[in-house]
BALOBA-1460 file (C-alpha; in Angstrom, 3 decimals):
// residues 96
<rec num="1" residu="x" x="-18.887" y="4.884" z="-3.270"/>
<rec num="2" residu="x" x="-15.496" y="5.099" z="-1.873"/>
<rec num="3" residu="x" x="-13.422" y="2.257" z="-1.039"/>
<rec num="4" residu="x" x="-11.391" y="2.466" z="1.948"/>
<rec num="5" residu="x" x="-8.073" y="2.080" z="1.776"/>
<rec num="6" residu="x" x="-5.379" y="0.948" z="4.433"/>
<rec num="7" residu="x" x="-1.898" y="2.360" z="5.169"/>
<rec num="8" residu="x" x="0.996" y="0.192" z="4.547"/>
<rec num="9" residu="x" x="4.591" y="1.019" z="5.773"/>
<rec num="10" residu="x" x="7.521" y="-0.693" z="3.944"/>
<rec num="11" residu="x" x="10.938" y="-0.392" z="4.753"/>
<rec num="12" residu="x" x="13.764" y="-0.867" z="1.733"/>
<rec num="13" residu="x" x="17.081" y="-1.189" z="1.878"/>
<rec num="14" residu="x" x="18.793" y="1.790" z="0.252"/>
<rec num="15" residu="x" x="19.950" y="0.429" z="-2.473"/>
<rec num="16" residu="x" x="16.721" y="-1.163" z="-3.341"/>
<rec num="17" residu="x" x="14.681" y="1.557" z="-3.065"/>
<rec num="18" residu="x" x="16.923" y="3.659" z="-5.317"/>
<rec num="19" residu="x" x="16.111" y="0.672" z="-7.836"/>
<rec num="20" residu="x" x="12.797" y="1.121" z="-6.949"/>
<rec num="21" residu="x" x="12.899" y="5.396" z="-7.424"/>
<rec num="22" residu="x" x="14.907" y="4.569" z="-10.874"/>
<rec num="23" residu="x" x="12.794" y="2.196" z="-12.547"/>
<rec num="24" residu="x" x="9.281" y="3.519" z="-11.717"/>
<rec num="25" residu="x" x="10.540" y="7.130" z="-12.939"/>
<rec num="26" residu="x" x="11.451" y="5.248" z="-16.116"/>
<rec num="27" residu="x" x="8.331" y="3.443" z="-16.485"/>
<rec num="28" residu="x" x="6.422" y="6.804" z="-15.698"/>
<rec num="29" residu="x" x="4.773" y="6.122" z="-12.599"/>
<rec num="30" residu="x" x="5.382" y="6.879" z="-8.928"/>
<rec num="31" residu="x" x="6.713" y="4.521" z="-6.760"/>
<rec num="32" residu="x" x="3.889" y="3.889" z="-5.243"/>
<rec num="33" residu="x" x="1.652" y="3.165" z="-8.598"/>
<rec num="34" residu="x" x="4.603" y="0.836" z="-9.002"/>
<rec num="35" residu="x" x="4.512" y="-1.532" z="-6.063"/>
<rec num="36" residu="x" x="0.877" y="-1.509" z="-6.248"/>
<rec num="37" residu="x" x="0.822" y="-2.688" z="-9.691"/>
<rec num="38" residu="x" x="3.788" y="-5.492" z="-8.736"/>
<rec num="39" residu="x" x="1.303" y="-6.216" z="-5.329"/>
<rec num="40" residu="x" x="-1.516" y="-7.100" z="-7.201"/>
<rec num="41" residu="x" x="0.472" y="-9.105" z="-9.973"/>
<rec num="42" residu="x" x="2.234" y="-11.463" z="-7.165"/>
<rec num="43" residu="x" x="-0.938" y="-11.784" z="-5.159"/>
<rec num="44" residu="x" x="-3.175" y="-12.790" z="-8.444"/>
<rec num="45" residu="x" x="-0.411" y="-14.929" z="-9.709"/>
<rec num="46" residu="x" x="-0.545" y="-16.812" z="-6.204"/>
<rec num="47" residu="x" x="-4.082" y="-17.431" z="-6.201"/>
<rec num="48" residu="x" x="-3.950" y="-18.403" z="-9.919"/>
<rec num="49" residu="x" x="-1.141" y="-21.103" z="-8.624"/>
<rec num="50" residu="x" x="-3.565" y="-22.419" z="-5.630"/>
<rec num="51" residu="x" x="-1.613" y="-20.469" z="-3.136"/>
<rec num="52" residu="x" x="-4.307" y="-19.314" z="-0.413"/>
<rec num="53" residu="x" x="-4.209" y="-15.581" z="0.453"/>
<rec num="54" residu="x" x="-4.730" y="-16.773" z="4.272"/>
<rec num="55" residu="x" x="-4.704" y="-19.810" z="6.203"/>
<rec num="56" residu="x" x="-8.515" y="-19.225" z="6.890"/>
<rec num="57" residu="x" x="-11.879" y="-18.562" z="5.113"/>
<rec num="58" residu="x" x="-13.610" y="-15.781" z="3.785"/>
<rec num="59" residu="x" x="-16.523" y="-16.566" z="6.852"/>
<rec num="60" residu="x" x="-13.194" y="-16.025" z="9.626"/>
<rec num="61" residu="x" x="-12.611" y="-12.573" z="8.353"/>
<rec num="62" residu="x" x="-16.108" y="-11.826" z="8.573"/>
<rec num="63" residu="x" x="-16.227" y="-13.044" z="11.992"/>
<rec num="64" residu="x" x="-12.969" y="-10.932" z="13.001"/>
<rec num="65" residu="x" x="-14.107" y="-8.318" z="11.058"/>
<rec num="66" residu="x" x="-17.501" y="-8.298" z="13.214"/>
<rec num="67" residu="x" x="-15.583" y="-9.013" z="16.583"/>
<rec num="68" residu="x" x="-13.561" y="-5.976" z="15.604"/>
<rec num="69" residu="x" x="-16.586" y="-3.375" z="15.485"/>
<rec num="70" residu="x" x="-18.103" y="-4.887" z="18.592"/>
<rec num="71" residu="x" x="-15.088" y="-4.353" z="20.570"/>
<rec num="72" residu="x" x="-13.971" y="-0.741" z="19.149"/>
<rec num="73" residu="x" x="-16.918" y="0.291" z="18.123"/>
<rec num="74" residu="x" x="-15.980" y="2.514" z="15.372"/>
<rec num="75" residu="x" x="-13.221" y="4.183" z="17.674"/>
<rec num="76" residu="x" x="-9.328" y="4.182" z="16.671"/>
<rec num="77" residu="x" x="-6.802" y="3.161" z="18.980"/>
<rec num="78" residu="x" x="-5.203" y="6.652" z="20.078"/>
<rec num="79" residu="x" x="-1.287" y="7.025" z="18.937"/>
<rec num="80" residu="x" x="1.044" y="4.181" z="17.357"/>
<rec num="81" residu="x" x="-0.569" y="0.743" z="17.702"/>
<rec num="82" residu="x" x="3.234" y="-0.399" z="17.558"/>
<rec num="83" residu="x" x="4.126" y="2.090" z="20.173"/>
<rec num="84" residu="x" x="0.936" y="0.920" z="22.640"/>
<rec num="85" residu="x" x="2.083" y="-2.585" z="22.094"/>
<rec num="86" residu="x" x="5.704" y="-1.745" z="22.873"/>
<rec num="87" residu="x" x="4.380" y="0.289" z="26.277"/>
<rec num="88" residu="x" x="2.308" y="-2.730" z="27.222"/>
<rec num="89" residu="x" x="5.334" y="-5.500" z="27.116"/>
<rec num="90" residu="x" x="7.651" y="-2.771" z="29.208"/>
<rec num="91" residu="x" x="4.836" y="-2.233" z="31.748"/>
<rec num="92" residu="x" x="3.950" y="-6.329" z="31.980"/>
<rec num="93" residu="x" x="8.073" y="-7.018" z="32.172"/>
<rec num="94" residu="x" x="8.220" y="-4.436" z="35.212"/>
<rec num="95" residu="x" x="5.494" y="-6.224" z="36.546"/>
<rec num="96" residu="x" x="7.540" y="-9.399" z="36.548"/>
């Protein structure tokens, strides 16, 4: 079974993505093996520490999560979400 995975955009400062390029070409892996790796380190290290991942429960994702299906219904959202956000707050504003 195949997990799903979700994209992630991250952006560096120059300088500290050429770090980034430098030291996971040393270490042998790709940048992206790389922040994965240091992703999951920080994260467990949190929750070894107490630190909760979220402000709310395991049962409020599964609620979101649920509320999410029944509203989309397996659909995607057509285009940039950012971009369809961005559209919405210009066309409320002219409304104004």
């Amino acid at each position: 079974m195949e997990v799903e995975r979700k994209r992630f955009t991250l952006d560096l400062d120059p300088l500290l993505q050429q770090r980034l390029k430098v030291i996971a070409a040393l270490k042998g892996v790709s940048m992206r093996q790389y922040c994965l790796a240091a992703i999951e380190r920080e994260v467990a290290r949190d929750a070894a520490e107490g630190v909760k991942a979220l402000p709310f429960g395991e049962e409020a994702i599964s609620r979101l999560s649920s509320l999410q299906q029944e509203v989309f219904q397996g659909r995607r959202l057509a285009g940039d979400s950012a971009e369809l956000i961005r559209e919405s707050r210009e066309a409320r504003a002219k409304g104004k």
